[in-house]
C-alpha positions as CSV (number, residue, x, y, z in Angstrom):
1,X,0.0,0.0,0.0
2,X,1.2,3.0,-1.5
3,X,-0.7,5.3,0.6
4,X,-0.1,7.4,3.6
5,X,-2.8,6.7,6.3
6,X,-3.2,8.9,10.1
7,X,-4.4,8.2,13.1
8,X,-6.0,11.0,14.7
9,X,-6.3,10.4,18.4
10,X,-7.6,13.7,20.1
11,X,-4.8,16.7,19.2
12,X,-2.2,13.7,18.2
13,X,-1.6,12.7,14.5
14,X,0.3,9.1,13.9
15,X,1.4,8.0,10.8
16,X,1.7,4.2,9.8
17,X,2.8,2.8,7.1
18,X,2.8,-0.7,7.5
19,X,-0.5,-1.3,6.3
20,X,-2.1,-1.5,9.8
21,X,-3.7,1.1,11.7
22,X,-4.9,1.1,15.3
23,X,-7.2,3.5,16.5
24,X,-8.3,4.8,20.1
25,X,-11.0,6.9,19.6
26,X,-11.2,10.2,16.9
27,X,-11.2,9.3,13.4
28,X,-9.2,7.8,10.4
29,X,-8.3,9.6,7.2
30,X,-6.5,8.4,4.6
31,X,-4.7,10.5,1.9
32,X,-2.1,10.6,-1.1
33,X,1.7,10.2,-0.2
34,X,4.5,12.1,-1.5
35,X,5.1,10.8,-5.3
36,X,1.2,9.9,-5.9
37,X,-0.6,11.3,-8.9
38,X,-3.7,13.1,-7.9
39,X,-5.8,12.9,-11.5
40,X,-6.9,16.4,-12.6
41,X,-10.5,16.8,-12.4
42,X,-12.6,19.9,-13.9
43,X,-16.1,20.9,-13.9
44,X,-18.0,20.7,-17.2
45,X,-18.3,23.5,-19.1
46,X,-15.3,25.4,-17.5
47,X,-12.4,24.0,-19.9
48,X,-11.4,25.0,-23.4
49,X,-11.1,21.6,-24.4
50,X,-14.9,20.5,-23.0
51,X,-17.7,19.9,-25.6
52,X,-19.9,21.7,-23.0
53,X,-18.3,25.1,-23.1
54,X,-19.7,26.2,-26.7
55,X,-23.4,26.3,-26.9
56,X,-25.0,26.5,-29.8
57,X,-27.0,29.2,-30.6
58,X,-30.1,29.4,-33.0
59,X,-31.3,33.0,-34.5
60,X,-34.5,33.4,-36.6
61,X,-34.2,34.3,-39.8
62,X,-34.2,38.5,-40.6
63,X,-37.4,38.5,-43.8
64,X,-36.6,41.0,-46.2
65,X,-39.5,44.0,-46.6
66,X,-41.6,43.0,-49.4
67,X,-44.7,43.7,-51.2
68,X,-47.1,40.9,-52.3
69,X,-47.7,41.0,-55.9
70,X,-47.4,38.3,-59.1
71,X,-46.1,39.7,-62.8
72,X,-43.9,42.6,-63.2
73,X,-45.6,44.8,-61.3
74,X,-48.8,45.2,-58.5
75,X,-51.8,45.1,-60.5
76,X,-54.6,47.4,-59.5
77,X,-57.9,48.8,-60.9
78,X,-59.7,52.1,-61.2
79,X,-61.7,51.1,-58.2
80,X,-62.3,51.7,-54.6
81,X,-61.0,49.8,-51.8
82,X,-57.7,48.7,-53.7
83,X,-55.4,46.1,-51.3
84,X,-51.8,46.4,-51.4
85,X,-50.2,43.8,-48.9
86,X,-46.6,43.2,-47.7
87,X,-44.5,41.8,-45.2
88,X,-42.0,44.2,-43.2
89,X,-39.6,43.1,-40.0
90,X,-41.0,45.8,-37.5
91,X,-42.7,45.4,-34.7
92,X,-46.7,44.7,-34.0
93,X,-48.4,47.2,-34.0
94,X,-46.0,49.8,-35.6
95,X,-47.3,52.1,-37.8
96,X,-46.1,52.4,-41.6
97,X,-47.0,54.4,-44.6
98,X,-47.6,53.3,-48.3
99,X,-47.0,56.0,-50.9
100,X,-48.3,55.8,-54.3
101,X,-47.1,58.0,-57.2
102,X,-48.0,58.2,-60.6
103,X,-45.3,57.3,-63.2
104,X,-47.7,58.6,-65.9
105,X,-47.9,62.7,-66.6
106,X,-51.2,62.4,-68.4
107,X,-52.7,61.0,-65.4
108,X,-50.8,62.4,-62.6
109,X,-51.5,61.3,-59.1
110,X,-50.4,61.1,-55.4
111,X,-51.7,58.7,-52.7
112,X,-51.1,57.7,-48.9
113,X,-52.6,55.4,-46.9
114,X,-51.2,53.8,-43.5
115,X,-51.0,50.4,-42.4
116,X,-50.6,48.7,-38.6
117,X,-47.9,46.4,-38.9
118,X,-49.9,42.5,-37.9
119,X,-48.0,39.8,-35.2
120,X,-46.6,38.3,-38.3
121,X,-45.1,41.4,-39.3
122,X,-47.8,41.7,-42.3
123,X,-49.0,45.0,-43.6
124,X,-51.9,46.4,-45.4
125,X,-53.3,49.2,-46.8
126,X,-56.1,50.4,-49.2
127,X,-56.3,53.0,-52.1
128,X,-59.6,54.5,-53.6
129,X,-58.7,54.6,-57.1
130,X,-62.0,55.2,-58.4
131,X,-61.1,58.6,-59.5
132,X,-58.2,58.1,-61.8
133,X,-59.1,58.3,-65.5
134,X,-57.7,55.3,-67.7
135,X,-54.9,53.3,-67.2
136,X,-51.8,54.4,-65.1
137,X,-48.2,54.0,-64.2
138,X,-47.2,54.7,-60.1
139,X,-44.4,53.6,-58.0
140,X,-45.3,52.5,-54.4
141,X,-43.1,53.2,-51.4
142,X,-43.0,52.1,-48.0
143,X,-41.9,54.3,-45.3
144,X,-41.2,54.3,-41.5
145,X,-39.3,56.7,-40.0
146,X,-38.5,58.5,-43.4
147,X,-36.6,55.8,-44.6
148,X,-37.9,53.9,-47.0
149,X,-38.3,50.2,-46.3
150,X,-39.0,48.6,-49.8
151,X,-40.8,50.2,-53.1
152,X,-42.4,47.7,-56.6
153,X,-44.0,49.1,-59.9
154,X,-47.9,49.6,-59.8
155,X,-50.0,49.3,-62.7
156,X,-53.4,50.6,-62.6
157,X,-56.2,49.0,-65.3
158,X,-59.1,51.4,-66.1
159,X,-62.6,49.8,-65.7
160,X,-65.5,50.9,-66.3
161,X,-67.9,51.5,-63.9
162,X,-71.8,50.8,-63.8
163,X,-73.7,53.6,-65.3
164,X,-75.6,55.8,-62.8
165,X,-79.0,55.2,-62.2
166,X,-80.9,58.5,-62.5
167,X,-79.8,60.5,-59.2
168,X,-81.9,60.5,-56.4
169,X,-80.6,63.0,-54.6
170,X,-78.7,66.5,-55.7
171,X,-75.8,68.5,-54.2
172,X,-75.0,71.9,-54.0
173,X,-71.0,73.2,-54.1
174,X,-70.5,77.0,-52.8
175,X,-68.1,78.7,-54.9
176,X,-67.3,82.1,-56.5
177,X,-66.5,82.7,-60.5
178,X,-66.2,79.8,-62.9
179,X,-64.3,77.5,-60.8
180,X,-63.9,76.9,-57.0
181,X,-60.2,79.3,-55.2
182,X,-58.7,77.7,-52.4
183,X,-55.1,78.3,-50.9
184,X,-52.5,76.9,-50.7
185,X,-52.8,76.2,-46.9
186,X,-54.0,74.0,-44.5
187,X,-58.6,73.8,-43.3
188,X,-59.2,75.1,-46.4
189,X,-63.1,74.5,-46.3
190,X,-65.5,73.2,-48.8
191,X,-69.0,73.9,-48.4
192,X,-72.1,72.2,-50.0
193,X,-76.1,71.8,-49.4
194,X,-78.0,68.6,-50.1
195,X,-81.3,67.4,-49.6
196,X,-79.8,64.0,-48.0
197,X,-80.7,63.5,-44.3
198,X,-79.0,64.6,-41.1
199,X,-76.3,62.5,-40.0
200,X,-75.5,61.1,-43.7
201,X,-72.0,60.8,-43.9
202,X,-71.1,61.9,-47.9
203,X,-67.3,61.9,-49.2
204,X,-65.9,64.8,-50.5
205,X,-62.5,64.5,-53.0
206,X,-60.0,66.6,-54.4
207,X,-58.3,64.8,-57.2
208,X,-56.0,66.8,-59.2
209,X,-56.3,67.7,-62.9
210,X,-54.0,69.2,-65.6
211,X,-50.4,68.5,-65.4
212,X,-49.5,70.4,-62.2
213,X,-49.0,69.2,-59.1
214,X,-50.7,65.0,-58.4
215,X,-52.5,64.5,-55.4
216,X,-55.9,63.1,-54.3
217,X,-57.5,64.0,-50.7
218,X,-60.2,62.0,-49.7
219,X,-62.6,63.3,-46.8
220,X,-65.6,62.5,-44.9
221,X,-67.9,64.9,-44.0
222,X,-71.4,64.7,-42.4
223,X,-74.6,66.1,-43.1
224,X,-76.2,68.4,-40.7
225,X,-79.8,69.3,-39.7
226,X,-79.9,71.9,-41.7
227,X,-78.7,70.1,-45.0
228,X,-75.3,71.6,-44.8
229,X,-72.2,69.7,-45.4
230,X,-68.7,71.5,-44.4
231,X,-65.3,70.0,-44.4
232,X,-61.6,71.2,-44.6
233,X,-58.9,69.9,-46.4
234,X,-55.1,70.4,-46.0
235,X,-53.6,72.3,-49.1
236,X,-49.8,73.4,-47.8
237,X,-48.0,71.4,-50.0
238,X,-50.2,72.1,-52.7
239,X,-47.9,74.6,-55.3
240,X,-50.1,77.7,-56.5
241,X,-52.1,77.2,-59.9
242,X,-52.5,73.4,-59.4
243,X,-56.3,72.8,-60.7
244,X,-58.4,70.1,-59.3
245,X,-61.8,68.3,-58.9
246,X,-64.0,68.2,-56.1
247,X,-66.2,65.4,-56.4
248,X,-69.8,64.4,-53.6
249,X,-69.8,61.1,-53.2
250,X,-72.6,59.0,-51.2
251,X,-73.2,55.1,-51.8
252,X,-71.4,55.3,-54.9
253,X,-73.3,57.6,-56.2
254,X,-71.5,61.1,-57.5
255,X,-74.1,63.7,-56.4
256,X,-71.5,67.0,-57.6
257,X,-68.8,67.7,-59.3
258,X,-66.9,71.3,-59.7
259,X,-64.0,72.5,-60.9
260,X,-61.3,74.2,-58.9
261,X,-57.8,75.9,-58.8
262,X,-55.4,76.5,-55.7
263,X,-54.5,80.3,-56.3
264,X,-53.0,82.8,-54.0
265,X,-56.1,83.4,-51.8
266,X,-59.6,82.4,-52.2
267,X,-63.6,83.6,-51.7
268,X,-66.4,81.6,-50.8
269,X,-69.8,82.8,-52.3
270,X,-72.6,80.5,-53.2
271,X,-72.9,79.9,-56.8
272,X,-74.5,76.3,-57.7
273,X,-73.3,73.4,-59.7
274,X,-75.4,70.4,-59.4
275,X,-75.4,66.7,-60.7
276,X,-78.5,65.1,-61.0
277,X,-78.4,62.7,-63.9
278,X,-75.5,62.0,-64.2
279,X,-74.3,64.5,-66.3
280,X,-72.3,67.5,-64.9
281,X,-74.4,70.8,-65.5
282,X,-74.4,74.4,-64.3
């Protein structure tokens, strides 16, 4: 036996090495001799040369931005309610916005619309297209934080809505001179009377014409006991001499149309210009 063993007895420590060991009382321990190995022991994941120490690590993949579309470009139509989907890699709940311009100078436009990003970082956003005038050309944009995230082609097919049954109801646009003046500044009102009842909610857009400035503002305004409806729409970006279109929707159904022109400053006097049938008249 290769081993040193002590015999404890009270204070006093004897050391045999014979191989026998006799004990009055206290305890026996036993323990390496000079010239013994002691083997090396180490805890797992302490050593550079244990498996244990590298653990592997997963990540999920980072999806690109994207927009959701088939063909050579995202096909749309002259309609309401037009979808454009996407998938982004922000946050629930985060807030983007979808730009849409036109490509096409004889039928210029600009369009916004937001979308709340989904738990599956999806995104969606809808465009009322119904008042763009034969096929089109527009680049779409998404934006957060004015950077944009990811843009795609847009091509819009003209299609030709149902004719108007005969009006039912008429509307009445307040305006001075030939066409309606508003500035180039923000609650710029509009102003119309129609016989529709309190608390109908009609929509009132400016789409521009010519080849100034493209933009289309869509608003909701409501109809008040007296038959009045007033809203305001935000002109500051708008350059002077831009002409547009106001246009009184309900249900479909245009119920006025007017011709206008953002000029240095502008009046509001009733004159009338009423649809009815259809057809735009004076």
């Amino acid at each position: 036996m290769n081993a040193r063993q002590t015999v404890v007895l009270g204070v006093v420590a004897l050391a045999l090495s014979g191989g026998l060991v006799v004990a009055v009382g206290g305890f026996v321990g036993t323990g390496p001799s000079q010239g013994d190995t002691v083997p090396a022991t180490t805890t797992p994941g302490q050593g550079t040369d244990d498996p244990q120490t590298t653990q592997p690590t997963t990540s999920e993949p980072v999806e690109e931005p994207r927009l959701q579309y088939s063909g050579d470009a995202i096909s749309l139509e002259t309609a309401r309610e037009q979808v454009v989907r996407g998938q982004v890699d922000l946050p629930e709940g985060t807030e983007v916005t979808m730009r849409m311009r036109s490509t096409d100078s004889e039928n210029p436009f600009l369009l916004t619309s937001s979308a709340t990003v989904g738990d599956d970082g999806s995104i969606a956003a809808t465009f009322d297209l119904a008042g763009l005038d034969g096929n089109s050309t527009a680049n779409l944009t998404v934006r957060h934080d004015g950077s944009t995230l990811v843009a795609a082609p847009v091509a819009v097919s003209y299609v030709e809505s149902a004719a108007p049954d005969e009006a039912e109801s008429a509307a009445t646009v307040q305006y001075e001179g030939d066409r309606l003046t508003l500035e180039p500044q923000d609650d710029q009102e509009i102003r119309a009377t129609t016989d529709l009842d309190a608390g109908t909610d009609l929509t009132v857009r400016v789409v521009s014409t010519g080849s100034g400035q493209p933009f289309i503002r869509s608003l909701t305004a409501t109809v008040d006991e007296d038959g009045r409806v007033v809203t305001s729409v935000d002109l500051s970006s708008i350059e002077a001499g831009t002409e547009f279109e106001v246009r009184l929707v309900h249900e479909d159904e245009t119920l006025a149309t007017v011709p206008g022109v953002v000029g240095a400053d502008g009046n509001e006097t009733t004159a009338e210009f009423v649809h009815a049938t259809g057809e735009v008249g004076a």
